[in-house]
C-alpha positions as CSV (number, residue, x, y, z in Angstrom):
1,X,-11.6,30.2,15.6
2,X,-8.5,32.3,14.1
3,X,-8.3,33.3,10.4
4,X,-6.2,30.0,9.6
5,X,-8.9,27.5,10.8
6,X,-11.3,29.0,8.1
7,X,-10.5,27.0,5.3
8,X,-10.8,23.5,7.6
9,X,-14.1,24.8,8.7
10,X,-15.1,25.3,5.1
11,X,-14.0,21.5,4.4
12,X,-15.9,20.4,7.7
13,X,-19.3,22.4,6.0
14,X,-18.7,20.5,2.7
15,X,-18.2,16.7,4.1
16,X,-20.7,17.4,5.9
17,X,-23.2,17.5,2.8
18,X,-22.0,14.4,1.2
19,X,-24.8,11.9,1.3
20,X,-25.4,8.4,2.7
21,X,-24.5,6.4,0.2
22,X,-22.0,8.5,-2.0
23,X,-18.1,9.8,-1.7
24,X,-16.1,12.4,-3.0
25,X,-12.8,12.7,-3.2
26,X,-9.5,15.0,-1.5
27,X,-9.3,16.7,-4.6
28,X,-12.9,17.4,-5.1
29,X,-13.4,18.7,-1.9
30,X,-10.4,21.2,-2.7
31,X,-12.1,22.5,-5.5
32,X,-15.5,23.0,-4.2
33,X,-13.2,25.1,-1.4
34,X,-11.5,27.2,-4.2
35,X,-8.7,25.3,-3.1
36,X,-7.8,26.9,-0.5
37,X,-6.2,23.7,0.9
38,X,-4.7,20.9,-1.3
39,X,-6.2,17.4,-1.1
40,X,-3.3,16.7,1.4
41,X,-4.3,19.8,3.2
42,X,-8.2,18.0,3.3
43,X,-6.5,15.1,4.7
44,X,-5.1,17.3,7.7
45,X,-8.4,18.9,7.8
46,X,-10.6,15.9,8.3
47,X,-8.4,14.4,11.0
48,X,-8.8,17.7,12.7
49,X,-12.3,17.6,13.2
50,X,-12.5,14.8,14.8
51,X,-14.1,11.3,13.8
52,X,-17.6,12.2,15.4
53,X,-18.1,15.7,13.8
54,X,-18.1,14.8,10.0
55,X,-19.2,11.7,8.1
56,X,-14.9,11.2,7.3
57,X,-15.4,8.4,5.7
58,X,-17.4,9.3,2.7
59,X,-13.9,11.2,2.0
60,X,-11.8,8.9,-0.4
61,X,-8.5,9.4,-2.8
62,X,-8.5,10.0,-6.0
63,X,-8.8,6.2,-7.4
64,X,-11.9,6.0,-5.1
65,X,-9.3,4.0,-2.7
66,X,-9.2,3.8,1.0
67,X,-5.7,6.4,1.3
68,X,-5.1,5.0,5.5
69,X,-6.1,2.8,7.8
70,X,-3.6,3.2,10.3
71,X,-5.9,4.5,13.1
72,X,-9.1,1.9,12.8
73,X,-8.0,-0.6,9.9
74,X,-11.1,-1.8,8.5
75,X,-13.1,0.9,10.1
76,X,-13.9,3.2,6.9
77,X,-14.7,0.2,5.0
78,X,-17.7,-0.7,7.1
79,X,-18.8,2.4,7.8
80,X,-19.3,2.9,4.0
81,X,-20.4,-0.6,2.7
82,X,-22.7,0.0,5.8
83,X,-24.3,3.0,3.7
84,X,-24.9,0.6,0.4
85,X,-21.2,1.3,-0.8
86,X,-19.6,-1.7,-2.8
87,X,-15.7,-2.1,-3.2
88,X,-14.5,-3.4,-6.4
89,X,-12.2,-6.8,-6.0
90,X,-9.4,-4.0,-6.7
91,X,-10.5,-3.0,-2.9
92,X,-11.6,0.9,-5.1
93,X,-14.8,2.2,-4.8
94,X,-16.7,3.1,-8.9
95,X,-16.5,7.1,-8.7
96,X,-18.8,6.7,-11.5
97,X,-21.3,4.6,-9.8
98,X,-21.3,6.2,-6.0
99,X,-19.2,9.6,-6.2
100,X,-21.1,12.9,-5.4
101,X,-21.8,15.1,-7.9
102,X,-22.8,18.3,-5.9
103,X,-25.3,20.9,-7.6
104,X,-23.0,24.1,-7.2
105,X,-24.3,27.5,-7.4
């Protein structure tokens, strides 16, 4: 891949470590990456690799919300209350209860 794909395929290496179960969020991710990309720029990232490369849907915003659901409404809901993860009545996930909180080096 050229030089400019680097940082998604950083992103793509650090969804993929997110565990069953837990979420982190755009902005996280863009820190673990030395933000290299904004959380927008993890957005475009994600939708780049493709929805059968990376577990996408463990990736939320920054209120533990759902940010779009204009491809598969619904979809990233399931997926994740499939893996044990409970929405608030808000429709927001508790960061503090199911966020990852990564061991870093």
């Amino acid at each position: 891949m050229a030089n400019v794909d680097r940082p998604f395929e950083a992103v793509w290496k650090i969804v993929k470590k997110i565990p069953r179960g837990r979420v982190a969020t755009y902005g996280q991710i863009s820190q673990l990456i030395g933000r290299r990309l904004t959380p927008v720029g993890v957005g475009w990232a994600i939708r780049a690799a493709g929805d059968d490369r990376i577990p996408w849907q463990r990736v939320v915003n920054a209120s533990g919300g759902i940010s779009t659901d204009d491809q598969h409404p619904g979809l990233q809901r399931a997926m994740l209350e499939a893996e044990g993860v409970r929405f608030e009545r808000d429709g927001r996930i508790d960061l503090a209860r199911y966020g990852w909180k990564p061991r870093l080096r």
